[in-house]
C-alpha atoms as an extended CHARMM CRD file, in Angstrom:
* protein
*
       118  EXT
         1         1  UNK       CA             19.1640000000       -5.0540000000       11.2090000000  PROA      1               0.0000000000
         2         2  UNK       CA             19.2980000000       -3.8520000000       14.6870000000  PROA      2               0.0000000000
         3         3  UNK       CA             17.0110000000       -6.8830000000       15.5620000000  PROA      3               0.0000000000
         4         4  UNK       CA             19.4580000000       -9.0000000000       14.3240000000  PROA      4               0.0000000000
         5         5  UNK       CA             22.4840000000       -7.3060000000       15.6670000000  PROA      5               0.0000000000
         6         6  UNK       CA             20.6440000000       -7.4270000000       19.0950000000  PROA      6               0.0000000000
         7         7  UNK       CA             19.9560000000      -11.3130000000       18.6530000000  PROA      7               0.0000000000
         8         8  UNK       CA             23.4080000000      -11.7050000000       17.6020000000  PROA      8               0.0000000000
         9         9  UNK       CA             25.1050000000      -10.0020000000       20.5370000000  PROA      9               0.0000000000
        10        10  UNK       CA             28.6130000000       -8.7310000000       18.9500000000  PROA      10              0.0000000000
        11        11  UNK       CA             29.0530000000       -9.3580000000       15.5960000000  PROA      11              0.0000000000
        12        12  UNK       CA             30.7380000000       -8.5660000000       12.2740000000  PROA      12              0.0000000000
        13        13  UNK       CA             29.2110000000       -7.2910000000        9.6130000000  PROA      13              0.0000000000
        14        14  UNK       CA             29.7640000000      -10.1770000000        7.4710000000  PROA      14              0.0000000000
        15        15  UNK       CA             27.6790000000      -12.1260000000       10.2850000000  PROA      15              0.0000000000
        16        16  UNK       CA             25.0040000000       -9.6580000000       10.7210000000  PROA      16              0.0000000000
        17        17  UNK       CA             24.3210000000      -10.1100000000        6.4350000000  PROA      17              0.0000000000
        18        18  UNK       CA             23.8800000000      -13.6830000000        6.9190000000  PROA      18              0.0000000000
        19        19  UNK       CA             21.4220000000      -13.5140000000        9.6170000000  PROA      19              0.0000000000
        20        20  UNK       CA             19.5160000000      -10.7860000000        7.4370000000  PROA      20              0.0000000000
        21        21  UNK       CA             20.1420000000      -12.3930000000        4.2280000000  PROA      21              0.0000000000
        22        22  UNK       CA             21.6130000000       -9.1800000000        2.6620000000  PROA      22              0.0000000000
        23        23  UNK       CA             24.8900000000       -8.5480000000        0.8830000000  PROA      23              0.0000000000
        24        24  UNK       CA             27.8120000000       -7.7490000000        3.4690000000  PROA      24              0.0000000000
        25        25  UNK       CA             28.7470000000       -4.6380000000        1.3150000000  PROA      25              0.0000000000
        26        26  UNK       CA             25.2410000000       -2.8010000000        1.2670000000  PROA      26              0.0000000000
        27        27  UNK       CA             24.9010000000       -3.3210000000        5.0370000000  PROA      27              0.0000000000
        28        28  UNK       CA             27.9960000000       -0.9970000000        5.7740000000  PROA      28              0.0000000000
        29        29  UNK       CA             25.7930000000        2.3310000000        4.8310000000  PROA      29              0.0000000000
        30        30  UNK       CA             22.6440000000        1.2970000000        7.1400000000  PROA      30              0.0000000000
        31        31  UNK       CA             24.9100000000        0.2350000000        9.8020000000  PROA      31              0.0000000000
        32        32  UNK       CA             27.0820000000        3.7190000000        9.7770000000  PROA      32              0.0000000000
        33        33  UNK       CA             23.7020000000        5.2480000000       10.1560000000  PROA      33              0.0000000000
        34        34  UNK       CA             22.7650000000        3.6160000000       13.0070000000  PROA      34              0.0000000000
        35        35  UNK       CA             26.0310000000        4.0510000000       14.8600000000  PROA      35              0.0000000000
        36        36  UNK       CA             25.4850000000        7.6020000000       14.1220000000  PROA      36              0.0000000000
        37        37  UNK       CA             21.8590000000        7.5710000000       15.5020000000  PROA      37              0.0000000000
        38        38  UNK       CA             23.5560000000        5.6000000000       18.7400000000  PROA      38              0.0000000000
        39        39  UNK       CA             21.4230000000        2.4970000000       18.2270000000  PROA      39              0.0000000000
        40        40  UNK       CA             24.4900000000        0.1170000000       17.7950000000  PROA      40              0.0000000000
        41        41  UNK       CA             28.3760000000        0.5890000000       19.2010000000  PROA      41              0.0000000000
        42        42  UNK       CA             31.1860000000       -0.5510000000       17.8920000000  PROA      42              0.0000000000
        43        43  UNK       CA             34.7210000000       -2.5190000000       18.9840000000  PROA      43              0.0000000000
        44        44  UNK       CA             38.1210000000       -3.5290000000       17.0990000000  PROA      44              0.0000000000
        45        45  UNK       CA             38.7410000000       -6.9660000000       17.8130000000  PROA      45              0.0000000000
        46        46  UNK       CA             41.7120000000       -8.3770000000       16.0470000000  PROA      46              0.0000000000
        47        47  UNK       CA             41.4040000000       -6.1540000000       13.1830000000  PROA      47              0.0000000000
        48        48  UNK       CA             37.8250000000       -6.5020000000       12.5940000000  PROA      48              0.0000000000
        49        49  UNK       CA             35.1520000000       -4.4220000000       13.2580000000  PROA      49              0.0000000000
        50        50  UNK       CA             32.1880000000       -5.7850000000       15.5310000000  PROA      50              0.0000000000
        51        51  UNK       CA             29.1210000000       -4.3920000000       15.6000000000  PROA      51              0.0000000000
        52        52  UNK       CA             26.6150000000       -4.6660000000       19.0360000000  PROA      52              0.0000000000
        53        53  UNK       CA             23.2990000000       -3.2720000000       19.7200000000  PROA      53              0.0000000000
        54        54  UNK       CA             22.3710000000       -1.0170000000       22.3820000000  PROA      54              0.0000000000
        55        55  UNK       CA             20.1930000000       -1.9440000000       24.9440000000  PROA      55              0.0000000000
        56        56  UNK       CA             15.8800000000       -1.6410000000       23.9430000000  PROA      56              0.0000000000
        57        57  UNK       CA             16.1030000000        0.3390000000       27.0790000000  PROA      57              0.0000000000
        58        58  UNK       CA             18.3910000000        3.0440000000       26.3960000000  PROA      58              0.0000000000
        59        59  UNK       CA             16.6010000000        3.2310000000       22.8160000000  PROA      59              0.0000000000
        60        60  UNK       CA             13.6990000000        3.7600000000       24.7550000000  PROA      60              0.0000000000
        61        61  UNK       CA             15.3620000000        7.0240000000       26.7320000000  PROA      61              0.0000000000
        62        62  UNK       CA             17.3360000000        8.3430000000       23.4250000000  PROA      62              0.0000000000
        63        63  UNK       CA             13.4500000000        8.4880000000       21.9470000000  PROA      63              0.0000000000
        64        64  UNK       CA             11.7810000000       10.0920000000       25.1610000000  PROA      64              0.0000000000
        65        65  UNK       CA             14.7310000000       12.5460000000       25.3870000000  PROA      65              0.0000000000
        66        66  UNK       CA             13.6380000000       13.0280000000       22.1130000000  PROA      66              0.0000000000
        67        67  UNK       CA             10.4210000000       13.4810000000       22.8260000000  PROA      67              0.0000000000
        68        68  UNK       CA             11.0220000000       16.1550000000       25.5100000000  PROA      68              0.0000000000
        69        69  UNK       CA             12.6770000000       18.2800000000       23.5230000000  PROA      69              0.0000000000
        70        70  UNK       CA              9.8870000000       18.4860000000       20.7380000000  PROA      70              0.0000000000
        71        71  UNK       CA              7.6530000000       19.2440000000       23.4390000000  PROA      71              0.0000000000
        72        72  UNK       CA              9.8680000000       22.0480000000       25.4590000000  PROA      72              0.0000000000
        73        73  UNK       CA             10.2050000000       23.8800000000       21.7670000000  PROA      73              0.0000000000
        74        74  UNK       CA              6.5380000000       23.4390000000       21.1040000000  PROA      74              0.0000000000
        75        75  UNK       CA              4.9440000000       26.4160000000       21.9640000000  PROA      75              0.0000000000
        76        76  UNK       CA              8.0800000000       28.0900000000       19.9210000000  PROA      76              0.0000000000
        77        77  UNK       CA              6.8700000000       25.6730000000       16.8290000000  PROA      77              0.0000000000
        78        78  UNK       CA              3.3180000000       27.1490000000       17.1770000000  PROA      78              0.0000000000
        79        79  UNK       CA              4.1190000000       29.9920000000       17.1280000000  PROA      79              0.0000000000
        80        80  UNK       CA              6.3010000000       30.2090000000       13.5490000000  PROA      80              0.0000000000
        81        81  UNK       CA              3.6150000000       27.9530000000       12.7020000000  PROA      81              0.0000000000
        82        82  UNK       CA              1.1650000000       30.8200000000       12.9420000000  PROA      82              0.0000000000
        83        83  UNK       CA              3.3720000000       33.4510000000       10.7890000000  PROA      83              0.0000000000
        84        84  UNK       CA              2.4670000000       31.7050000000        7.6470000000  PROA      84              0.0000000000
        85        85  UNK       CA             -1.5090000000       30.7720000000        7.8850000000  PROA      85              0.0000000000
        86        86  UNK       CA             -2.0360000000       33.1990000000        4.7390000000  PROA      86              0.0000000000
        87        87  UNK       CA             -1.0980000000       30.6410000000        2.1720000000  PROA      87              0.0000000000
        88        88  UNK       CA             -1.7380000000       31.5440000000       -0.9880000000  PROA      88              0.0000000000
        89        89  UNK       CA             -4.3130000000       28.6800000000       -2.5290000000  PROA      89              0.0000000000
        90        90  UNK       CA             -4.3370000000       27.4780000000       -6.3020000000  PROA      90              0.0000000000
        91        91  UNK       CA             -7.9390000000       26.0960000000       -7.8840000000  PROA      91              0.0000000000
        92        92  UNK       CA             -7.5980000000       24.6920000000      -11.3250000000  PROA      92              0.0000000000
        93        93  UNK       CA            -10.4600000000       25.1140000000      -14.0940000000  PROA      93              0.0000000000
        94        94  UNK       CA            -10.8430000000       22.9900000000      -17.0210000000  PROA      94              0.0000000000
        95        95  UNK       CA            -12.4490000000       23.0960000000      -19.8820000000  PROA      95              0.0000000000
        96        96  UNK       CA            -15.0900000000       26.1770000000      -21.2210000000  PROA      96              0.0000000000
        97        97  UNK       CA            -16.9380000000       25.9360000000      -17.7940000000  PROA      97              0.0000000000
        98        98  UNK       CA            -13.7760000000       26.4700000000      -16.2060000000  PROA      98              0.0000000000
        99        99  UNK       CA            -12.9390000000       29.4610000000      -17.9930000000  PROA      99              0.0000000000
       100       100  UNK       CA            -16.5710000000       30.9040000000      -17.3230000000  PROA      100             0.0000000000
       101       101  UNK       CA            -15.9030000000       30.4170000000      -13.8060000000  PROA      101             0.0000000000
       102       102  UNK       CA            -12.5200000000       32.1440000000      -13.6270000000  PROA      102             0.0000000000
       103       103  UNK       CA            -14.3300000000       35.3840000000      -14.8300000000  PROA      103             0.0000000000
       104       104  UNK       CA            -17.3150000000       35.3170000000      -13.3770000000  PROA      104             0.0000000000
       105       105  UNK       CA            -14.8850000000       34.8400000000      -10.1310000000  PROA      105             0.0000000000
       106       106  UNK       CA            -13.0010000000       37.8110000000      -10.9340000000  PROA      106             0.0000000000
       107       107  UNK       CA            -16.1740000000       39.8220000000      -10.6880000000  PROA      107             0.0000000000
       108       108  UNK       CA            -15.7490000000       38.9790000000       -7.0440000000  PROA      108             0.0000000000
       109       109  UNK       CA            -13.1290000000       40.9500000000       -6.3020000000  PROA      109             0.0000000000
       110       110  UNK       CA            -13.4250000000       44.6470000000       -7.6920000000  PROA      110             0.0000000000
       111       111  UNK       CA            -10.4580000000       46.9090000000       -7.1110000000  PROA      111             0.0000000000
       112       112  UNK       CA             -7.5150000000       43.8310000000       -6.4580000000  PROA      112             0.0000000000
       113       113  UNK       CA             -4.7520000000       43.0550000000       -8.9320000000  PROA      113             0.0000000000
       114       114  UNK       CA             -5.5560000000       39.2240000000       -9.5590000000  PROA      114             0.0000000000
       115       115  UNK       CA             -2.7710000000       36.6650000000      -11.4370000000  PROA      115             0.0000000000
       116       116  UNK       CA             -3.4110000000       33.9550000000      -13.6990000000  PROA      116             0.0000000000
       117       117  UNK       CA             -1.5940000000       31.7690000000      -15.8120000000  PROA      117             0.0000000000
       118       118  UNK       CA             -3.5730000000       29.7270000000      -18.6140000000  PROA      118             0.0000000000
């Protein structure tokens, strides 16, 4: 869609369907979220909305401004990230091997609470 907004220069949305080869009504939602992610502007122009895509080039700085901000928070990221490495892990057993295996792993842990659910 923004390919085709771009191609088309300024546009309405009925325009912008056609060149797609979508329905004018289900365009409206996936155009409001790309005027919201400031990938295409729009203008009145005798009581109808047009719709215009913003230059490749200042897509290209909204991602690397983007991009600099995930990597000035990074070390901030890492180090939540680290809080939670004790995940607790789940193994599933099957079968009368399985269950032989759940108790003879029990044995491995003498003195600790251990849950299961069968």
């Amino acid at each position: 869609m923004y390919l085709a907004t771009l191609e088309l220069g300024q546009a309405p949305a009925s325009q912008i369907a056609r060149k797609i080869q979508e329905n004018r009504v289900t365009i409206y939602s996936a155009l409001q979220n790309m005027i919201t992610k400031h990938w295409i502007l729009t203008v009145r122009k005798n009581k109808v909305v047009q719709y215009s895509a913003v230059s490749p080039k200042t897509l290209l700085k909204i991602a690397q401004e983007k991009a600099d901000l995930i990597s000035e928070k990074m070390p901030e990221f890492l180090a939540l990230s680290t809080l939670f490495n004790d995940k607790p892990s789940v193994q599933f057993y099957e079968g009368l091997d399985g269950l032989k295996l759940v108790y003879e792993d029990t044995l491995n842990y003498p003195g600790t609470t251990m849950k299961a659910f069968l």
